[in-house]
C-alpha positions, -999 to 999 in steps of 0.1 A, spaced: -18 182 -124 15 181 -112 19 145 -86 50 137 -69 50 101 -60 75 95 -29 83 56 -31 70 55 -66 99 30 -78 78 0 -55 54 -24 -60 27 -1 -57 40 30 -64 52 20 -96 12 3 -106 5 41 -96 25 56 -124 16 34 -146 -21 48 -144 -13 84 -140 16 88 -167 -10 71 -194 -35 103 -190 -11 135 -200 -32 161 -182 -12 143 -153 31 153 -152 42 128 -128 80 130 -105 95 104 -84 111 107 -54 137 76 -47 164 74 -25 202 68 -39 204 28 -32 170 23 -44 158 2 -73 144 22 -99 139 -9 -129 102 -12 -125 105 26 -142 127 16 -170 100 21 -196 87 49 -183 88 85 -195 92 106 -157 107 128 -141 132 109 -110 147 128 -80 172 105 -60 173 122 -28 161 110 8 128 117 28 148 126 53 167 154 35 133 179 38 151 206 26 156 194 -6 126 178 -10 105 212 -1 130 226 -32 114 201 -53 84 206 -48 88 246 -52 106 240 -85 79 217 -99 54 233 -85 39 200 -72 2 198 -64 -5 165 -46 22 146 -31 13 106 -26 34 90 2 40 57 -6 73 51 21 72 27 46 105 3 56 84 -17 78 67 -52 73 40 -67 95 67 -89 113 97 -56 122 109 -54 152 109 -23 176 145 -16 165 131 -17 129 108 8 143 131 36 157 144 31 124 113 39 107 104 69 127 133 82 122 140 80 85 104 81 76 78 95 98 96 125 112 104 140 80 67 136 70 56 152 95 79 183 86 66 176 51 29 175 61 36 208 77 56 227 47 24 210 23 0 232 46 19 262 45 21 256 4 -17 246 -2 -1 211 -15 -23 180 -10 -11 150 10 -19 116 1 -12 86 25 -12 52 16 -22 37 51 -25 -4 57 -59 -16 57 -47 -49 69 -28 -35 100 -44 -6 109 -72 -22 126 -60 -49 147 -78 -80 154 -107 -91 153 -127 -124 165 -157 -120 144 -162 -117 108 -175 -82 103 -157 -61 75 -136 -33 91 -156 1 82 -134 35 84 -148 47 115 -137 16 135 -109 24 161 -70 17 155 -57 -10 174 -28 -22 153 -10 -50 170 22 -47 147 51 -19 148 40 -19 111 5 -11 117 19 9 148 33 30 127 6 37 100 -15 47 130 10 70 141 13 89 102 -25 92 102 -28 104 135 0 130 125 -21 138 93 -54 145 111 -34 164 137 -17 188 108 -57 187 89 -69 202 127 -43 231 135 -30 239 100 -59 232 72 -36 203 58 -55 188 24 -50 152 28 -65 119 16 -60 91 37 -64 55 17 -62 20 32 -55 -7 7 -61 -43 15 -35 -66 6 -25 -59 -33 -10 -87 -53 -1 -87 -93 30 -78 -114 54 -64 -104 53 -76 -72 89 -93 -58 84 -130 -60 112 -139 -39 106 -118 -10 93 -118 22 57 -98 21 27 -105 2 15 -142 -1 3 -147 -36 32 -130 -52 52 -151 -24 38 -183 -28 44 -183 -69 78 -174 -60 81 -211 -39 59 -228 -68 89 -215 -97 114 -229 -71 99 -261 -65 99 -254 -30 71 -259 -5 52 -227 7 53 -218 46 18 -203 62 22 -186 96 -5 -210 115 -31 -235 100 -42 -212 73 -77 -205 81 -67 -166 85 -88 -142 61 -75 -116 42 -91 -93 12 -71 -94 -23 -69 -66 -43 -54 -69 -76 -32 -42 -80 -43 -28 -114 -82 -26 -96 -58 -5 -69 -46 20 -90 -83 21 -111 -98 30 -83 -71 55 -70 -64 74 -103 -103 77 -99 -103 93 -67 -74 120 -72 -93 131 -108 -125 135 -89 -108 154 -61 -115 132 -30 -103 155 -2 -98 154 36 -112 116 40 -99 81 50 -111 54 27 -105 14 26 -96 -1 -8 -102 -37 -11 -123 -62 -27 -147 -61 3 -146 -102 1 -125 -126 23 -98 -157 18 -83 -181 38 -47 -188 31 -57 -218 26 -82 -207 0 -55 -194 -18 -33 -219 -22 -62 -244 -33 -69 -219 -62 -28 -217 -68 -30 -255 -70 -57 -254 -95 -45 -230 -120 -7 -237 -115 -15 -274 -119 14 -276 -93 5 -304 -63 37 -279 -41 40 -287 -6 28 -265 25 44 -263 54 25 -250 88 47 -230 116 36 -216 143 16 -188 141 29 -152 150 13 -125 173 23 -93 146 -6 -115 127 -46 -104 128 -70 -136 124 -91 -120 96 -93 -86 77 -121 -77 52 -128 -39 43 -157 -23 42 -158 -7 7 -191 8 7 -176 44 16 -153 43 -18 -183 26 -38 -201 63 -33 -173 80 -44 -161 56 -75 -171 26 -86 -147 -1 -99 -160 -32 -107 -139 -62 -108 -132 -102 -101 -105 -109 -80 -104 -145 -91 -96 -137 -125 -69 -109 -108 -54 -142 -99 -54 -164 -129 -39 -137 -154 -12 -128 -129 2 -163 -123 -3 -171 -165 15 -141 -174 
């Protein structure tokens, strides 16, 4: 099968390769902009286009030439905390074009894959009930705002021109790879203040709830559901269990052996109280069993 991952130089994307490259029936091509950071590649044996999303001419010529079977969309230039002017940005740049691309895909019998938010997508929530897929959309983040807005585009395209789509909503991924020193993801985040001797900052008093998926358990279970076919669903990834921040950085503590300082700032609307997936719908499809805690131990060890 030939996959063409758009955005597969990333944190995730790049987990995603990993997988895919180490079974041959797979021939895998990236899609990367000029200016983008291709290292988490290096070692791998791939095919790399450097062109822009936005330049759909060429990519349509790309996938022609390679005669490109599934496409997974893995572009997003958003975080949870962008602005609206990141967000013109973003539609711009990135949802736009896909939508072009979603169309040309139909028209070529190509399959779209879209790797949604399952932490954004569905807004808040006061109570502690797991998100299933059929719960309404109410993002409350130009980030979510604008996964809601590529899905809806995808379903619209699925409708009125047969599209062949998979739709999957990961919870929030953690493991190497992922950019210690940035601004998004609070494991890899938080062992990036520990290293630096610096205290870690939480948005609020750290009783919000997220589900952690370790990122090699992510692409498991999506190499899993392209090989069996999965087509013309939406389905959450996740470990189907709740943290607290504060959780987390008690079981940092323990296995760093670091005593690190938090500091507690005001909390920020773009922010959803709690966020467990439902992961009964995937268990159907393919089953991955794993431990989450142990996800955690060998990431910060290694």
């Amino acid at each position: 099968m030939n996959i063409l991952f758009i955005g597969g130089a990333g944190f995730i994307g790049s987990s995603l390769v990993k997988r895919f490259i180490s079974d041959e029936k797979h021939s895998v091509f990236i899609l990367e902009p000029e200016f983008a950071d291709i290292s988490r590649l290096k070692d791998y044996n791939l095919t790399v286009f450097r062109s822009s999303l936005s330049n759909i001419n060429e990519v349509k010529n790309i996938l022609l030439t390679n005669k490109i079977e599934v496409v997974v969309h893995l572009v997003s230039t958003l975080i949870p905390g962008s602005t609206y002017d990141d967000y013109i940005g973003e539609f711009k740049n990135v949802i736009f074009p896909s939508i072009k691309l979603m169309e040309f895909c139909a028209n070529e019998d190509i399959k779209f894959v879209y790797f949604s938010s399952g932490g954004t997508i569905y807004g808040n929530r006061t109570t502690f009930q797991p998100f299933v897929e059929t719960d309404s959309m109410e993002p409350i983040s130009y980030y979510g705002w604008s996964k809601q807005m590529m899905e809806n585009s995808i379903l619209f395209k699925n409708r009125t021109q047969k599209l062949k789509f998979l739709i999957v909503r990961p919870s929030n991924p953690y493991g190497h790879g992922q950019n210690l020193y940035g601004k998004q993801g609070l494991v890899a985040v938080a062992i990036g203040k520990i290293i630096e001797n610096k205290p870690v900052e939480v948005w609020g008093d750290g009783s919000a709830i997220r589900d952690y998926i370790y990122i090699e358990d992510l692409a498991n279970i999506f190499y899993q559901l392209i090989n069996k076919d999965v087509c013309n669903e939406t389905i959450n990834l996740g470990s189907g269990r709740g943290f607290s921040v504060n959780d987390v950085l008690a079981f940092l503590k323990i296995i760093s052996k670091a005593d690190f300082k938090i500091e507690y700032k005001n909390a920020r609307p773009v922010d959803v109280s709690n966020m467990v997936l439902d992961i009964e719908k995937n268990e159907t499809v393919c089953r991955c069993d794993f431990d989450a805690n142990v996800g955690w131990y060998f990431f910060i060890l290694s």
